[in-house]
C-alpha positions, -999 to 999 in steps of 0.1 A, spaced: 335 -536 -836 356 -510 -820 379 -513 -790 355 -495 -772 329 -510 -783 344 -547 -774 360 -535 -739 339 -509 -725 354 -494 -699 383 -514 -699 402 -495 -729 399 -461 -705 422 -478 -681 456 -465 -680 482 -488 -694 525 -488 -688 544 -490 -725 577 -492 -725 583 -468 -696 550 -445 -704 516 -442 -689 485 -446 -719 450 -452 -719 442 -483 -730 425 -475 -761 455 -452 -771 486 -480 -762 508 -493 -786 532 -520 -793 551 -524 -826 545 -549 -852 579 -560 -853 579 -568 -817 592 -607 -814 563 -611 -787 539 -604 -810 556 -623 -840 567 -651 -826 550 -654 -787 588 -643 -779 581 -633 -742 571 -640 -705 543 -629 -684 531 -632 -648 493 -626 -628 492 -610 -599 462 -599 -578 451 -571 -552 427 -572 -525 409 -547 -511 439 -519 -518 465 -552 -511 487 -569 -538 494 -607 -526 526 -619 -533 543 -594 -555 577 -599 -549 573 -638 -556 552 -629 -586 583 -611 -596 609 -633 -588 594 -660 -606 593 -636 -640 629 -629 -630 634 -667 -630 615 -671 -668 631 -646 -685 665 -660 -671 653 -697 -686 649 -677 -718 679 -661 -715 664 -625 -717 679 -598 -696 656 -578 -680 664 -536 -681 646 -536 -647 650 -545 -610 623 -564 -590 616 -531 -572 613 -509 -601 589 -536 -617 572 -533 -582 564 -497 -587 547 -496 -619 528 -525 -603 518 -505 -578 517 -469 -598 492 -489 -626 467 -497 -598 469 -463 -582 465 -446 -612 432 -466 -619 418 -463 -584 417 -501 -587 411 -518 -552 402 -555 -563 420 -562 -597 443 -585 -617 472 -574 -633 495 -587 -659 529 -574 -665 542 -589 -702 580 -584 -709 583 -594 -749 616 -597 -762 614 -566 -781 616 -550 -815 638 -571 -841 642 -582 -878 620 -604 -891 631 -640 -888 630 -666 -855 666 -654 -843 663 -627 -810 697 -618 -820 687 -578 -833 664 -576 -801 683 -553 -781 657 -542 -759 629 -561 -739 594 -543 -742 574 -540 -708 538 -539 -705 518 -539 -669 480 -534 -675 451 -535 -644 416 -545 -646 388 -549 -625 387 -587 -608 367 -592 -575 375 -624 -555 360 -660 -569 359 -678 -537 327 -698 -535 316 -698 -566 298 -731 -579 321 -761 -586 334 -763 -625 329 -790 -649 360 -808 -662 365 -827 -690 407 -840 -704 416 -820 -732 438 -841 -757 455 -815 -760 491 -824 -743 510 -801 -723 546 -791 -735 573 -813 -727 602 -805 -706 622 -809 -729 604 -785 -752 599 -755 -731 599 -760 -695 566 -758 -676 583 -732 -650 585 -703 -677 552 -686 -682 557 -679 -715 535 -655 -735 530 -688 -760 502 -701 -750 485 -717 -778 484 -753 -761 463 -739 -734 442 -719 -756 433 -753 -779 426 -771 -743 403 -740 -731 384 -738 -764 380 -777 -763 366 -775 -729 342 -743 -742 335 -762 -775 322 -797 -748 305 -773 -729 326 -775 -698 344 -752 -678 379 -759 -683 401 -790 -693 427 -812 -674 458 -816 -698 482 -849 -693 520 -845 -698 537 -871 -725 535 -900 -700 499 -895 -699 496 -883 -658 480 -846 -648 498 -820 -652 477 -789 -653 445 -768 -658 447 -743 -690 450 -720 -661 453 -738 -628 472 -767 -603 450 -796 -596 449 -809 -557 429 -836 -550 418 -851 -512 423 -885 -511 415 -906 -482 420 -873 -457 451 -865 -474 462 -843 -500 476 -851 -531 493 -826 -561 512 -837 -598 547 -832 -595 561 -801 -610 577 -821 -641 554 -807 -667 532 -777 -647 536 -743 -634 551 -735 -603 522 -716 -592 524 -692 -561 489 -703 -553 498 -741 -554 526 -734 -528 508 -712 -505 479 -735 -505 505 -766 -498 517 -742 -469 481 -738 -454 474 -775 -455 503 -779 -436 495 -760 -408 461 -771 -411 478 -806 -399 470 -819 -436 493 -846 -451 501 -834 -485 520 -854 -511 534 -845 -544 540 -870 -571 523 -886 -602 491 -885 -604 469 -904 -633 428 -894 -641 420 -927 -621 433 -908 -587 414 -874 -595 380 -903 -606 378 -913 -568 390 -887 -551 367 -874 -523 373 -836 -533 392 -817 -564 401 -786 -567 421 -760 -587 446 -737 -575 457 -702 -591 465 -660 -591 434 -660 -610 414 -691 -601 422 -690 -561 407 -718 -551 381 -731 -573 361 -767 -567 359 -793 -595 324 -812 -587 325 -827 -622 357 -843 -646 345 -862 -678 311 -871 -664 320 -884 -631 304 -866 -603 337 -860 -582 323 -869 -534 294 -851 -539 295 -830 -565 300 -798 -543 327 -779 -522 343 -806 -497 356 -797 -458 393 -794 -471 388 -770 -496 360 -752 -479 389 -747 -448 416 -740 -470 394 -711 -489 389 -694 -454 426 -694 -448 434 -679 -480 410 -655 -482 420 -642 -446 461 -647 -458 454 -628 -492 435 -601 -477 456 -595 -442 484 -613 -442 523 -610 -444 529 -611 -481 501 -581 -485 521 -545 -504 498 -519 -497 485 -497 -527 489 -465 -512 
């Protein structure tokens, strides 16, 4: 099957290589790109709404902050990454879309060491993604697949090695589920392959600490909204029991938004369907993400 043929449409959209524009179907990287050979990189979501782009500077900053943690030097300011953000969308007439800007750490000898990586390669594509809110509440099961350690590669780089995830999703796929719950090393919630976990408990909300999960933007803002919402929000360990009797669950994410978890490992989570606190917490996102302060227009 072609790349045409697999992606439709998709491999007409212009992509940015390395400082040049490409259709999709016509990009390049090199095979001796450490990304490629040894998931030697970083990467970050980041979504548009109706001609808006939510968050991009904190999107950004935070891939500023992995490849710091990796110690890669990036040839680029926030604001010049900004504008092939914003250049990639416009050049794709894309209004509602995800975009994902990789930074690998470049071509280099074969062999683990970055050391003849002298240059970080840059890729932002764009793609077509409407908004998720609302749709029907996932199925979970616990993957037994742990997420990294700390001490192995800290949870706050989104790093383009993702292979832990991808076992978790495909376990998940393989049970006939939506998506998996992975537990750190001391056996508590850490993450989604994709997504934070929230769950109401008792008219309060409750997140895992950020020991062995993503930072997410999403997680933060909706932590913000609770807030003003006059919602008690607590983060700290959290084991399956708390998410078993919880009164809602739900998953937080670029991607994801807000998405309700009615189901995790059989156990119909309240009611099975989309509770008062996430219900209210959608609405205020959607109107934040859409209108709101941290909205760069397109244009």
């Amino acid at each position: 099957m072609t790349e045409r043929e697999l992606l439709g449409d998709l491999s007409q959209l212009e992509v940015f290589v390395n400082g040049f524009f490409f259709r999709g179907d016509e990009a390049k990287i090199s095979v001796w790109d450490h990304g490629l050979l040894y998931g030697d990189g970083i990467f970050e979501g980041i979504r548009a709404y109706q001609g808006g782009v939510f968050k991009l500077d904190e999107h950004l900053e935070r891939l500023f902050e992995s490849a710091q943690a990796i110690n890669m030097k990036l040839p680029y300011s926030i604001n010049e990454l900004g504008h092939v953000v914003l250049e990639t969308l416009k050049r794709n007439q894309l209004k509602d879309a995800h975009v994902r800007v990789l930074v690998t750490r470049g071509i280099g000898k074969p062999g683990v060491s970055p050391a003849s990586c002298t240059r970080p390669g840059l890729v932002v594509m764009a793609y077509p993604f409407p908004p998720l809110l609302g749709e029907k509440p996932a199925r979970l099961i616990t993957s037994s697949v742990q997420r990294k350690a700390p001490r192995s590669v800290d949870a706050r780089v989104k790093s383009l090695n993702y292979l832990d995830n991808v076992l978790a999703k495909l376990q998940a796929i393989c049970a006939g589920m939506d998506d998996a719950i992975m537990l750190d090393s001391n056996g508590c919630i850490a993450e989604t392959t994709g997504a934070n976990v929230f769950a109401v408990i008792r008219g309060s909300l409750h997140t895992p600490n950020l020991t062995a999960a993503l930072p997410g933007i999403t997680r933060y803002t909706v932590i913000q909204l609770a807030k003003e919402q006059g919602i008690q929000v607590e983060e700290r360990q959290m084991t399956l029991g708390d998410l078993y009797v919880a009164d809602e669950v739900f998953l937080t994410g670029t991607a994801t938004e807000i998405a309700v978890a009615g189901e995790i490992d059989g156990r119909k989570i309240g009611d099975g369907k989309t509770g008062p606190v996430a219900s209210a917490l959608m609405k205020s996102y959607q109107e934040l993400v859409i209108s709101g302060p941290h909205v760069t227009r397109i244009e």
